[in-house]
C-alpha positions as CSV (number, residue, x, y, z in Angstrom):
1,X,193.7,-2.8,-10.7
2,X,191.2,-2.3,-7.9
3,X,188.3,-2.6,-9.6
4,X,189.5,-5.6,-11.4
5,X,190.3,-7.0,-8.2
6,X,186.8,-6.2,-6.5
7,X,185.0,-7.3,-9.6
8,X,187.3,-11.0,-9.2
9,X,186.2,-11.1,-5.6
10,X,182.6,-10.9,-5.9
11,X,182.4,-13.4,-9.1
12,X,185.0,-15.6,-6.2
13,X,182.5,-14.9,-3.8
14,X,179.2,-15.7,-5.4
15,X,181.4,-19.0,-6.9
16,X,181.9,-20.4,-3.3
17,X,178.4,-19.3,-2.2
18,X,177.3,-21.4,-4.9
19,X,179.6,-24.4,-4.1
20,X,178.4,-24.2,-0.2
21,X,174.5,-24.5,-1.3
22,X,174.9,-27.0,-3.8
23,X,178.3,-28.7,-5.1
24,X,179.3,-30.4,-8.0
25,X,181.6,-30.9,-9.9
26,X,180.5,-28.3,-12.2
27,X,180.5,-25.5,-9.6
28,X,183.9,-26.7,-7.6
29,X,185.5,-26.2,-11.1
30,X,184.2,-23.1,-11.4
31,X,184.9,-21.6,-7.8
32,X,188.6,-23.2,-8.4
33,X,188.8,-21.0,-11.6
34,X,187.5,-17.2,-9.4
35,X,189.6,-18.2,-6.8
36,X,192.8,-19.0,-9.3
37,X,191.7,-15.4,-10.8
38,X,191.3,-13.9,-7.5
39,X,194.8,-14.9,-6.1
40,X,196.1,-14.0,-9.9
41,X,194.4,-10.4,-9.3
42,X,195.5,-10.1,-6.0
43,X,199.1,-8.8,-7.0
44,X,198.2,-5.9,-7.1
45,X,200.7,-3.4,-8.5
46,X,199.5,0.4,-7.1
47,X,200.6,4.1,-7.3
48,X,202.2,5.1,-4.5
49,X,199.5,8.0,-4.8
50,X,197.1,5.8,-2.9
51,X,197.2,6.1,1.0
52,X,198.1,2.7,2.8
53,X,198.9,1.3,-0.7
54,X,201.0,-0.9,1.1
55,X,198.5,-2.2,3.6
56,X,196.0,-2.5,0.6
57,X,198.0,-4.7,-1.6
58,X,198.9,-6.9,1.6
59,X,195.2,-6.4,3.0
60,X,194.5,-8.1,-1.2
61,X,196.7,-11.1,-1.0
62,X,195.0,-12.0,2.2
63,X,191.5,-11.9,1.0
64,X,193.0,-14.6,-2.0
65,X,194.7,-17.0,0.7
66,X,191.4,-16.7,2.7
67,X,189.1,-17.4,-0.4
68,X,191.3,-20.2,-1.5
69,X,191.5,-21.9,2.1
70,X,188.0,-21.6,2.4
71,X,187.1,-23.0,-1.1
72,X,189.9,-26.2,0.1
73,X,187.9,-26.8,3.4
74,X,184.4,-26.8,1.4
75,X,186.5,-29.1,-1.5
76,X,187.5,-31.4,1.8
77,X,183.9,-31.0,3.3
78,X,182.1,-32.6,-0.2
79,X,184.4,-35.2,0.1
80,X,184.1,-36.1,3.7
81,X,180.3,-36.1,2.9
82,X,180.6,-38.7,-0.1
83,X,182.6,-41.0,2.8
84,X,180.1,-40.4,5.4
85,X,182.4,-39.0,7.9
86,X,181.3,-38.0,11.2
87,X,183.6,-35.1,11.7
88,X,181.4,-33.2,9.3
89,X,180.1,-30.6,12.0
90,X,183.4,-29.7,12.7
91,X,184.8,-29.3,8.8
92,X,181.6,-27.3,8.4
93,X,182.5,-25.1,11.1
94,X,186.2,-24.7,9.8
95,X,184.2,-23.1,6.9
96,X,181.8,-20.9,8.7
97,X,185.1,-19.4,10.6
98,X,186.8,-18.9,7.1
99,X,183.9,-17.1,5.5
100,X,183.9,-14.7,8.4
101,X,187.1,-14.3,7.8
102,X,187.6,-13.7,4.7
103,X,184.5,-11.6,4.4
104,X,186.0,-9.6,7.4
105,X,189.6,-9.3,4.9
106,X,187.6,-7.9,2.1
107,X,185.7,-5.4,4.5
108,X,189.3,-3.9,5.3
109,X,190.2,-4.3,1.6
110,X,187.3,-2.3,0.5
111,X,188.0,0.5,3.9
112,X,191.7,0.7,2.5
113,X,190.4,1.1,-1.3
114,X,188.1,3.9,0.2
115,X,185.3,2.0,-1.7
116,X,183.1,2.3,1.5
């Protein structure tokens, strides 16, 4: 279940990497489908032989909200830029802090996993 869930983040990740360099409708589908995989993989059901299985499997669903919240303020960013809005600066920002964040999640995840 770890692994599965690692291996969903970093295909999520590299999705919404994608998205932020160069949208499209191609790639907003396909960071919608690793984030709908992510958050699937994110219920994570653990021994209880793992240490802070607990924390881990909260520690997982919080790495999904923050990938899918981040992946909505991109969505809301492309579509802001299509209007011309001028609060652009401040969507992208929105999505800088939710990278860090998430990215920061998935540091904790990986801690709790004892995969660093």
């Amino acid at each position: 279940a770890l692994k599965g869930f690692m291996a969903s983040y970093e295909k999520c990740d590299k999705a919404i990497t994608d998205l932020s360099a160069s949208g499209g409708d191609d790639r907003q589908n396909k960071a919608g489908d690793a984030a709908a995989d992510l958050s699937a993989k994110a219920f994570l059901r653990l021994s209880s032989l793992i240490k802070n299985d607990s924390e881990l499997m909260d520690q997982a669903l919080a790495v999904a909200d923050l990938a899918r919240r981040e992946l909505d303020s991109r969505r809301f960013s492309r579509s802001e830029i299509k209007k011309k809005d001028a609060g652009l600066a401040k969507l992208a920002e929105e999505a800088r802090v939710l990278t860090g964040k998430r990215q920061a999640a998935y540091a904790r995840f990986q801690e709790l996993a004892g995969a660093h």
